[in-house]
C-alpha positions as CSV (number, residue, x, y, z in Angstrom):
1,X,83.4,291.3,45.8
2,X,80.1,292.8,46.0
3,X,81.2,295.5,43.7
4,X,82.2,293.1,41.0
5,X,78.4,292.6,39.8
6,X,77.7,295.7,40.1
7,X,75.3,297.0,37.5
8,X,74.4,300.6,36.8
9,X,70.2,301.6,36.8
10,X,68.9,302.5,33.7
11,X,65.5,301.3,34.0
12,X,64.3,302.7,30.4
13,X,67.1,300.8,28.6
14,X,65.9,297.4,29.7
15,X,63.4,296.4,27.1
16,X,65.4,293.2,26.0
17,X,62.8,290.0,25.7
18,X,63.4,286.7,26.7
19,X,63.3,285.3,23.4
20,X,66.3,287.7,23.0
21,X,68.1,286.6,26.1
22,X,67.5,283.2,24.5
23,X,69.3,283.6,21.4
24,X,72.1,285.0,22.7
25,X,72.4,282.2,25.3
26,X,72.3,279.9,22.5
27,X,74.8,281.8,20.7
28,X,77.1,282.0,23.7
29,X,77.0,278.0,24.6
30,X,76.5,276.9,21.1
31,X,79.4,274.7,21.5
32,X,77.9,272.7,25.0
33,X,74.5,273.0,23.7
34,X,75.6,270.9,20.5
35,X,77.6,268.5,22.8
36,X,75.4,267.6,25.2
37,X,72.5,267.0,22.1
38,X,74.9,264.9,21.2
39,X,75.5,262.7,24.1
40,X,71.9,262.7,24.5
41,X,71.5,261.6,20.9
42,X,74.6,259.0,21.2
43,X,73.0,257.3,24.9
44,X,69.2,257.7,23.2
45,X,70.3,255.3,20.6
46,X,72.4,252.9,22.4
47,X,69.3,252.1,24.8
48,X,67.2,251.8,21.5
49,X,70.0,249.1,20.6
50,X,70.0,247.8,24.1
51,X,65.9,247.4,24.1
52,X,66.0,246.3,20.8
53,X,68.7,243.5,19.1
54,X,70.8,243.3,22.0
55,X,67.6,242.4,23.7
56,X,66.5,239.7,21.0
57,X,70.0,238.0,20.9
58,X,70.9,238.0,24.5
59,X,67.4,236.7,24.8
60,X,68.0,233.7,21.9
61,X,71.1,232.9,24.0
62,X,69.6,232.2,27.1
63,X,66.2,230.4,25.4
64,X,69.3,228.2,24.0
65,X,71.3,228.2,27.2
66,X,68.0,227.2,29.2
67,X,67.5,224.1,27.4
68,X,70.8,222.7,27.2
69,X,70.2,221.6,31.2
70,X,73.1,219.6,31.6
71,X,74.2,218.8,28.2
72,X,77.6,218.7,27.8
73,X,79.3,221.1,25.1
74,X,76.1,222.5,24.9
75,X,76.8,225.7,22.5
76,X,75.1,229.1,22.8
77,X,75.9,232.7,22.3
78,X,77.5,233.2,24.9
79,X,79.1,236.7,23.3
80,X,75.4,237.7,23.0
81,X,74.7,237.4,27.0
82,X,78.0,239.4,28.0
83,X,77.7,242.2,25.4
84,X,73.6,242.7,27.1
85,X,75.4,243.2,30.3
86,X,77.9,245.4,29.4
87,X,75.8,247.8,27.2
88,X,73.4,247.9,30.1
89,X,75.5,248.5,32.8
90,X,77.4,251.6,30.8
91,X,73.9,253.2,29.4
92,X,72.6,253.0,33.4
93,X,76.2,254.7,34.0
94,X,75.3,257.6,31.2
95,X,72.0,258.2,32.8
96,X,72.8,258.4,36.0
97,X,75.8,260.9,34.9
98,X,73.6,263.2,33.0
99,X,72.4,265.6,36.7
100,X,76.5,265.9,37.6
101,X,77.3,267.2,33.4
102,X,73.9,269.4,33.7
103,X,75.6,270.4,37.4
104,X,79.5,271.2,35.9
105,X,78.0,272.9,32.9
106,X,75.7,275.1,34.7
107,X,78.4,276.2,37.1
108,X,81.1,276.2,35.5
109,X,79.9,277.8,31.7
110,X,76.3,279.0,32.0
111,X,76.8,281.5,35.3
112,X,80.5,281.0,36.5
113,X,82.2,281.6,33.1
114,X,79.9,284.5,32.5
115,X,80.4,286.1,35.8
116,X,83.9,285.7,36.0
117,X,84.6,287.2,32.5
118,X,82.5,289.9,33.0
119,X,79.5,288.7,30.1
120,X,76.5,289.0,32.8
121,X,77.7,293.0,33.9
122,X,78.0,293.1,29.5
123,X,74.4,292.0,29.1
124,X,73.1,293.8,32.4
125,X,74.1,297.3,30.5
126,X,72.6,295.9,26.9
127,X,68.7,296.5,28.8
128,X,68.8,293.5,30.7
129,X,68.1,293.1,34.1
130,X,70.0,290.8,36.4
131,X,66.6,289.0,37.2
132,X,65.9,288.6,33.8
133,X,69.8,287.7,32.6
134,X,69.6,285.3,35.7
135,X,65.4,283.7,34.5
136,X,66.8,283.2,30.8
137,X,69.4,281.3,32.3
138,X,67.9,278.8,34.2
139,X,64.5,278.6,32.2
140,X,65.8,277.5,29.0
141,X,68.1,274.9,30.3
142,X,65.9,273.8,32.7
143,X,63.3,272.5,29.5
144,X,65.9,271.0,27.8
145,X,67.2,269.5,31.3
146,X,63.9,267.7,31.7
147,X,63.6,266.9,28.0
148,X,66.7,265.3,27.8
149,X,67.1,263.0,31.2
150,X,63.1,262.6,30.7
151,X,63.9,260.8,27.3
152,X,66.9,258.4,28.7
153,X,65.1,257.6,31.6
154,X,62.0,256.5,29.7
155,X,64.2,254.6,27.2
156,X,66.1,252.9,29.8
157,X,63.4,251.5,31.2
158,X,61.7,250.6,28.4
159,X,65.5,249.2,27.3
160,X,65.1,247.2,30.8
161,X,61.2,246.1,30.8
162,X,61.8,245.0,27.3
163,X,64.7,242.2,28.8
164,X,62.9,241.9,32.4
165,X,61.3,238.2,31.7
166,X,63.7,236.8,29.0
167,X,67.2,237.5,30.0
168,X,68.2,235.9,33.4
169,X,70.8,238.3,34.7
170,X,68.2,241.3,33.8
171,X,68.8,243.4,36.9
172,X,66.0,243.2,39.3
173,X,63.9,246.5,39.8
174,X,65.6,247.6,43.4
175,X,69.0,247.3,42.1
176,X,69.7,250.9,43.2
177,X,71.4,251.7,40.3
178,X,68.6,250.4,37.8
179,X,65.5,251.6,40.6
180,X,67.5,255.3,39.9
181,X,67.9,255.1,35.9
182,X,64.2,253.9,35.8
183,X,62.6,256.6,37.0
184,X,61.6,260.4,37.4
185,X,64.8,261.0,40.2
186,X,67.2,261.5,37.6
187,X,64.7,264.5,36.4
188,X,64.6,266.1,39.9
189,X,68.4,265.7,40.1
190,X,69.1,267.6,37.1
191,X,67.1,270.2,37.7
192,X,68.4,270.3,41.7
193,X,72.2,270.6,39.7
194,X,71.2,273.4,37.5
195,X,69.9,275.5,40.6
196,X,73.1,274.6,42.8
197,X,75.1,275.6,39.4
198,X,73.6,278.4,39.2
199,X,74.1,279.6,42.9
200,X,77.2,278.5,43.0
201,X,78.4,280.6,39.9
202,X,76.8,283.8,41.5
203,X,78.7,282.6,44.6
204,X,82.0,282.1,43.7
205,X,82.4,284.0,40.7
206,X,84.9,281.4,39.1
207,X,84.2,278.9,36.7
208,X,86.4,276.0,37.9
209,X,84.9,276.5,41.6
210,X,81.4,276.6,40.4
211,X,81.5,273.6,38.7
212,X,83.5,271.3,41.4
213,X,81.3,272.6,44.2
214,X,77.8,271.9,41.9
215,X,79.1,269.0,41.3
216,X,79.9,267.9,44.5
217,X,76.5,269.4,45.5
218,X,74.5,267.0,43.1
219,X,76.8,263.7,44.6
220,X,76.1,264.6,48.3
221,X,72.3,264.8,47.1
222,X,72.3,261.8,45.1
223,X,73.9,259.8,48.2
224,X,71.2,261.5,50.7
225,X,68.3,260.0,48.0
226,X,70.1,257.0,48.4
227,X,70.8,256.4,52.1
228,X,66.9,258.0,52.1
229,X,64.8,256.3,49.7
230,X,63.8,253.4,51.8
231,X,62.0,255.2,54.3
232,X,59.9,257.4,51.7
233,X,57.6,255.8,51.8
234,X,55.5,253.2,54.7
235,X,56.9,249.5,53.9
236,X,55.3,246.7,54.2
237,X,56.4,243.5,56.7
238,X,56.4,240.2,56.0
239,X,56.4,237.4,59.0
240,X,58.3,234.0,58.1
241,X,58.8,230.6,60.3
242,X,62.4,230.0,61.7
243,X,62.7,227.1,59.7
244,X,62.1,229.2,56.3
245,X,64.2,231.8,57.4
246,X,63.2,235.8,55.8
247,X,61.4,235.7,53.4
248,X,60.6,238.6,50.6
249,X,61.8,240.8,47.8
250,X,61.6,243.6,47.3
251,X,63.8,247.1,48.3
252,X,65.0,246.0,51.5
253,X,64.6,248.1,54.8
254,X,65.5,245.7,57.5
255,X,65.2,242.2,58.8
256,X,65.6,240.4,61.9
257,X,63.9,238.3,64.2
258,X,60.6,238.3,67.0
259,X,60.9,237.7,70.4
260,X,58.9,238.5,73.4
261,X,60.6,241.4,74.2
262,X,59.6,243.1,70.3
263,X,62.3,242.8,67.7
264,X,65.7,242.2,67.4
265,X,68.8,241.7,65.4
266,X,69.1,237.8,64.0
267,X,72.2,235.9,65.0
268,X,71.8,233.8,61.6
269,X,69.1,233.4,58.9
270,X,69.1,229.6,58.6
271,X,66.6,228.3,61.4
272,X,67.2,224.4,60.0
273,X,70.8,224.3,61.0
274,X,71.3,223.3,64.3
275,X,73.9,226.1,65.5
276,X,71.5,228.6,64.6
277,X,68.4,226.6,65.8
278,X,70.0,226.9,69.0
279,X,71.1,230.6,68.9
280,X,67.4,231.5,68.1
281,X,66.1,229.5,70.9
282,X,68.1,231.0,73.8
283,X,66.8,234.2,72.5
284,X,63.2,232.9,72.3
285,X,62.7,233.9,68.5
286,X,59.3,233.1,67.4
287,X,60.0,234.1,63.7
288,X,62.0,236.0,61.3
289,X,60.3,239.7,59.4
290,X,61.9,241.5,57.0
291,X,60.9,244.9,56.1
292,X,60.7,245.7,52.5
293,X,59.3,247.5,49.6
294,X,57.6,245.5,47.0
295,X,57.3,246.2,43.4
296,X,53.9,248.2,43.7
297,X,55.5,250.9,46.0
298,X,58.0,251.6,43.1
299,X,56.5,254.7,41.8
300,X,55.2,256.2,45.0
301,X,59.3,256.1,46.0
302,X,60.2,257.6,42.8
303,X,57.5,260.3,43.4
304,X,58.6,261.4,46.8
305,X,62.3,260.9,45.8
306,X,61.5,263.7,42.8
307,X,59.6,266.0,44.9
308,X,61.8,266.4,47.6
309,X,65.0,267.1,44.8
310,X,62.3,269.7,43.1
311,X,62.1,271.3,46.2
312,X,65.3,271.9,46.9
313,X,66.0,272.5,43.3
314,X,63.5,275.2,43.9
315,X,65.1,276.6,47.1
316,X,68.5,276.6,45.7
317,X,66.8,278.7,42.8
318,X,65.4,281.0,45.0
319,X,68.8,281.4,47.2
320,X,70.4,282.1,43.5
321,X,68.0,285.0,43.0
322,X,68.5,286.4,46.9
323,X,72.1,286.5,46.0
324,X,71.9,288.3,42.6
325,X,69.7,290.9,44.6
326,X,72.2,291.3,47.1
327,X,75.0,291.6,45.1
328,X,74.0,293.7,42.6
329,X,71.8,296.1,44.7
330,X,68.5,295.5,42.5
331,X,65.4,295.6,44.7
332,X,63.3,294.5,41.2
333,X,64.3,292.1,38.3
């Protein structure tokens, strides 16, 4: 296998620039290039639809909807209120797809296509180095990466700030789904997919393989930021009566009750009820906590979240280059 990317030295031949390298990659993936601008363009405008008149009408219905109280055959755009929700929930879907497309792409056209038909040993004897074939690679798409999910995730939120105090089913900012779309993590993800396409194209030298084991790579880090995000950062406690039961909103990270052993797990949430009045008792609760993040701890989450997918988008990088060495015996790019 190592033999495969072989490429023969001939140091004075290697005088190709990147802006070279760059045009012929946009030459060679004209086709995905143009795609993918326009699935950006397609999403970019549905948000602006979504923040915009869907906003206004689905806003109009629920004003209408609001003041009805409990008038009978009270009529309002209902039509309005269901077409918000949909829109929104299928733009959050396209944003939060955009990392596993960056992910198949890169693995399974932008490396594994090329090493498996034998372009990258083509270029490698045109006067490009594997180092450099392997930079112009990842440095292009990596600006248009960040350009791209960078744009939806800023009109997605602006789409969902824009609704946040006028439509009543607007979802609330630790919805996981909407907490994700919001913010910088998409950007981190997408770049972590190109780098795990990329190594897995030099890897397994076969375009189909690349692109299901990036993309698998991008969903077992999106579930790990999931399952993670709630201890990124220090939450903060808040301390409730039995009677009130928990109290708080925020991104939850546990709840349960106080006793004078420490904490513990609460057999109910209701203290007013008298089956769960007495539960609590014979475990001598002296209050309920719940453990949450609230709104002002969004964007240190989203921060930490991003860094810690930058830095393994930059390890996986780094692992990519290792392998090109190794494989193709080239002790300098």
């Amino acid at each position: 296998m190592t033999a495969a990317l072989t490429t023969p030295a001939a140091p004075a031949a290697r005088t190709a620039g990147a802006p070279r390298q760059w045009r012929w990659l946009a030459r060679l993936h004209r086709p995905a290039l143009i795609g993918g601008g326009a699935l950006v363009l397609l999403t970019a405008a549905v948000l602006v639809w979504l923040g915009g008149p869907l906003t206004d009408a689905s806003a109009a219905a629920w004003k209408v909807y609001n003041a009805c109280g409990f008038t009978p055959r009270c009529s309002y755009d209902q039509s309005a209120i269901l077409l918000y929700k949909d829109v929104y929930n299928y733009a959050t879907f396209a944003v939060l797809t955009v990392p596993f497309l960056v992910a198949a792409w890169a693995g399974g056209a932008l490396v594994g296509r090329e090493t498996e038909s034998g372009t990258a040993r083509l270029a490698w004897t045109q006067g490009v180095s594997p180092a450099h074939w392997l930079a112009s690679r990842l440095v292009l798409p990596a600006v248009l990466t960040v350009a791209a999910t960078g744009l939806l995730a800023a009109l997605h939120h602006w789409a969902w700030a824009t609704g946040r105090d006028h439509i009543d089913t607007t979802k609330f900012w630790y919805d996981m789904a909407t907490f994700t779309a919001n913010g910088t993590v998409p950007v981190g993800l997408a770049l972590a997919g190109l780098a795990a396409g990329a190594l897995a194209g030099l890897l397994l030298r076969r375009a189909l393989a690349a692109m299901a084991a990036a993309t698998v790579t991008v969903g077992v880090l999106w579930a790990a930021v999931h399952a993670a995000m709630p201890y990124l950062w220090p939450s903060v406690t808040r301390v409730s009566g039995l009677q009130e039961g928990p109290l708080g909103r925020g991104l939850l990270v546990g709840e349960g009750v106080l006793t004078p052993e420490g904490r513990a797990e609460a057999p109910c949430v209701n203290g007013g009820l008298g089956g769960c009045r007495g539960s609590l008792a014979d475990m001598g609760a002296t209050a309920f906590y719940r453990d949450l993040h609230p709104v002002s701890h969004y964007w240190p989450l989203q921060l930490v979240a991003t860094g810690i997918l930058l830095t393994v988008a930059g390890l996986l990088t780094y692992a990519a280059f290792r392998v090109l060495r190794r494989t193709t015996g080239t002790a300098h790019g």
